[in-house]
C-alpha positions, -999 to 999 in steps of 0.1 A, spaced: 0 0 0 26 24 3 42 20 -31 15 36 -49 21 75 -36 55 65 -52 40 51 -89 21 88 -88 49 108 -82 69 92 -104 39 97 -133 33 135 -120 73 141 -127 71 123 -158 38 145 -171 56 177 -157 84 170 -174 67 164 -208 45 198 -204 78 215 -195 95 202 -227 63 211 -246 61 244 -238 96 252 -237 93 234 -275 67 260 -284 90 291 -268 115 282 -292 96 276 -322 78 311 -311 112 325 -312 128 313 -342 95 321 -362 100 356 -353 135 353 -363 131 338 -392 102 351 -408 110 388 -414 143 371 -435 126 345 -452 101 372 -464 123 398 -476 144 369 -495 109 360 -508 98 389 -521 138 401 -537 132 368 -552 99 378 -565 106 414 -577 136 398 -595 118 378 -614 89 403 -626 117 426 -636 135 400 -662 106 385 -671 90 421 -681 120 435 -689 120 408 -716 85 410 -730 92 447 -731 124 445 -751 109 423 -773 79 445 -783 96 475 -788 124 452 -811 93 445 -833 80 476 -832 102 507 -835 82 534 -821 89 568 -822 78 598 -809 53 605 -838 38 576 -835 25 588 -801 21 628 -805 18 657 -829 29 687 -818 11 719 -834 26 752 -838 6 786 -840 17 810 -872 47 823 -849 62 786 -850 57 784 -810 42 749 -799 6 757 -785 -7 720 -781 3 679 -781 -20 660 -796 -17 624 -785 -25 596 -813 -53 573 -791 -49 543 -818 -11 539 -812 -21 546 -771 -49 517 -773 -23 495 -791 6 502 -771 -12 492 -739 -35 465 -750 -3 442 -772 21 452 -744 -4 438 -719 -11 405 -735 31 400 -744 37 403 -707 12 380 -692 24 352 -716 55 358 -702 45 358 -667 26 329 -675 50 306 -689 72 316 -652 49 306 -629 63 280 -605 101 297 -614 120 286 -584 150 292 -565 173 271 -535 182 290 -508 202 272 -478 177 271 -443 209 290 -425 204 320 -446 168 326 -430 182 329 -396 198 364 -383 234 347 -377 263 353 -405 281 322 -392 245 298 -404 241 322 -441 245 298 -468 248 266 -445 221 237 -440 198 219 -464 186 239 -490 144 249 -496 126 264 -523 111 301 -531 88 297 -556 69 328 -577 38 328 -596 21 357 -609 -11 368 -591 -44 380 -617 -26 400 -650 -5 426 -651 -15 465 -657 -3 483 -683 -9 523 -685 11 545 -704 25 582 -695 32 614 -698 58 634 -685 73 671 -691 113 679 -680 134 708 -685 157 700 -711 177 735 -709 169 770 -716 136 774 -735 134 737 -738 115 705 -727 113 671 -731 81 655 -735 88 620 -729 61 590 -730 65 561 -710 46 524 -701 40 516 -663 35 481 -659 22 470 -624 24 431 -618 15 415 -586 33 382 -579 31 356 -548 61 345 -539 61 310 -513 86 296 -489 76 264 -467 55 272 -445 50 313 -455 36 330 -485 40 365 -494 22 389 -519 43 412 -537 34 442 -556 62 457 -579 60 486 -603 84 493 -636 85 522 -657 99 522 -695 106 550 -720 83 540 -755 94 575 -769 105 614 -761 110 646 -778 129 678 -771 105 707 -775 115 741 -778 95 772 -765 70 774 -736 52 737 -724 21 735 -748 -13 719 -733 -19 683 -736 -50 667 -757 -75 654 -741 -65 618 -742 -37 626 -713 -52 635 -683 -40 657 -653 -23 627 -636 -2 621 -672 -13 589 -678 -31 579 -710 -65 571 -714 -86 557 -743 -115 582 -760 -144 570 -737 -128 574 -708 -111 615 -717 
């Protein structure tokens, strides 16, 4: 009769000692999540933005290759009787184009690198140089998220005495996911590239209708 005090003790120690190993378990894993997460997240999303810029970068190069825009293909610029620049008007056919082929040439890019991957060793995610680039190695993986935007703008710079550049330009806006085990992140990345520009000499003349106040170009039914 007096052996069984000692069987519960010795179960009480051995169920303290599991909750105690528990829940120091779960500080550490509470630790080392907050560690590692804001790492694995920036690394995530470089990884990410890296990948819409060549991807894009391509589909833009590409376009433009095939078709050599200039600046008249985009504006007119008319002069009063004097020869002084009084108004741009914007051509809303090579506009509509511009942004509508553009679009589709980068989401069939962006489409064909969904699942694009990368390894990066587990002691890079941690905050300690002596762990970066050691361990077994996981996976960040990309994939676009919905299509990308394409608008295109306008923008006016002085260019020297008496003399501005007008200079047109596509703003693509992609937003990709980019996954790690256990986290996923959603990234939202914005690129900017010159289709044409033009050195303009005399005072800045007034925009057509097709540009509105913010610079970026619109189609006819929404001017």
């Amino acid at each position: 009769m007096r052996r069984r005090p000692k069987r519960k003790s010795s179960r009480f120690r051995m169920i303290s000692l599991i909750s105690a190993l528990l829940i120091l378990l779960c500080i550490i894993v509470t630790i080392t999540e907050k560690k590692i997460h804001p790492v694995a997240q920036l690394r995530a999303e470089h990884f990410a933005q890296r990948t819409a810029s060549d991807v894009i970068s391509a589909a833009v190069t590409e376009y433009l290759n095939t078709n050599r825009f200039t600046y008249d293909d985009f504006a007119a610029v008319l002069y009063n009787d004097n020869k002084e620049p009084v108004s741009i008007e914007v051509i809303p056919f090579t506009v509509n184009k511009v942004q509508s082929e553009l679009a589709i040439a980068i989401n069939q890019k962006l489409e064909t690198s969904a699942g694009r991957s990368a390894k990066i060793p587990l002691g890079s995610l941690s905050d300690s140089t002596l762990l970066t680039g050691k361990g077994p190695s996981i996976r960040i993986r990309v994939c676009p998220v919905g299509a990308a935007d394409v608008s295109l703008k306008s923008e006016f710079t002085d260019a020297g005495l008496n003399q501005t550049c007008h200079r047109i330009s596509a703003v693509v806006t992609v937003h990709m996911t980019s996954s790690v085990p256990m986290y996923s992140f959603n990234v939202s990345s914005e690129f900017e590239f010159i289709l044409a520009e033009s050195i303009i000499v005399g005072e800045v003349p007034k925009l057509s209708p097709y540009l509105k106040g913010n610079g970026k170009a619109v189609s006819p039914d929404t001017a």
